[in-house]
N, C-alpha and C positions, 0 to 999 in steps of 0.2 A: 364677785359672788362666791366663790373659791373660797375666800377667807372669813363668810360668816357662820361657819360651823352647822350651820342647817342642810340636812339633807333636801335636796335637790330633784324633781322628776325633770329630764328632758321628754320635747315632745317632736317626731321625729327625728332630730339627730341632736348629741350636744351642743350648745348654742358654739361658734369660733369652729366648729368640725367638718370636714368636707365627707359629706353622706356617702361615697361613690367610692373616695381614696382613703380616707383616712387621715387624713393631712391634715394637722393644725390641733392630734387630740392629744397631745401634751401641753398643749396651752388652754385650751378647750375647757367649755363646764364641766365639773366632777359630777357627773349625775349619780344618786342612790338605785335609776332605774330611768332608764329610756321607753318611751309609749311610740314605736315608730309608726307610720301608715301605711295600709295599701299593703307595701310588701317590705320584705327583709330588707336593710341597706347593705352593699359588701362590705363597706367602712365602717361597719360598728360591728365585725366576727372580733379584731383583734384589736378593738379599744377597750381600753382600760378603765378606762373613764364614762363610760357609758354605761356600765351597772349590769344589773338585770334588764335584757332586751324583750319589749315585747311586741310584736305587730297586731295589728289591729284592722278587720276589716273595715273598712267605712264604705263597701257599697259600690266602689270599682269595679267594672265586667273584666272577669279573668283574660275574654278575647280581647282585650289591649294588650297583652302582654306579649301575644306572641309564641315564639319558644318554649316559653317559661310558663304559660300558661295549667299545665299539668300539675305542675308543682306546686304552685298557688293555688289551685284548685283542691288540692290536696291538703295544703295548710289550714284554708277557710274550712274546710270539713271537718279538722280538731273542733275550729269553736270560733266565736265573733276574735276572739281576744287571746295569744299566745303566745306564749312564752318560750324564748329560742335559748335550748340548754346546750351547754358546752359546746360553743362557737370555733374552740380552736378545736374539737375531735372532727367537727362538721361544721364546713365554712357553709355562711349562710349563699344561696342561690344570687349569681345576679341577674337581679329582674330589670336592670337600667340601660341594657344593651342593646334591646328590642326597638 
């Protein structure tokens, strides 16, 4: 996929990518722009290959989350649909520990 010069959306993580670690996104889709769900992944702060990040709410009660619930709560408050700027000044939240 890599090799036909089209840009690319992933939708939650690059396709071959471990959402959580990171692991595998050298080999991984080159995405123009990732659409992830729910919440941030930790694995796409400092992929490369994952483009422009955006989360998306789709309607998840923030009370599953836990911990991390504030913070998510917070994010949904920008807008349904948002865009995580400069991931290595501000690593995104991990919401997968809960």
């Amino acid at each position: 996929m890599n090799g036909t010069g089209r840009l690319m959306v992933a939708i939650d993580v690059p396709s071959g990518m471990d959402g959580d670690t990171g692991t595998g996104a050298e080999a991984a889709v080159r995405a123009a722009a990732t659409l992830t769900l729910t919440a941030p992944k930790a694995g796409l702060a400092r992929a490369s290959n994952a483009g422009r990040v955006f989360v998306a709410d789709i309607g998840m009660p923030v009370a599953l989350f836990g911990a991390e619930q504030e913070a998510l709560a917070a994010l949904y408050a920008v807008g349904d649909l948002v865009e995580l700027v400069a991931p290595e000044l501000t690593p995104a939240p991990d919401f997968t520990s809960s």
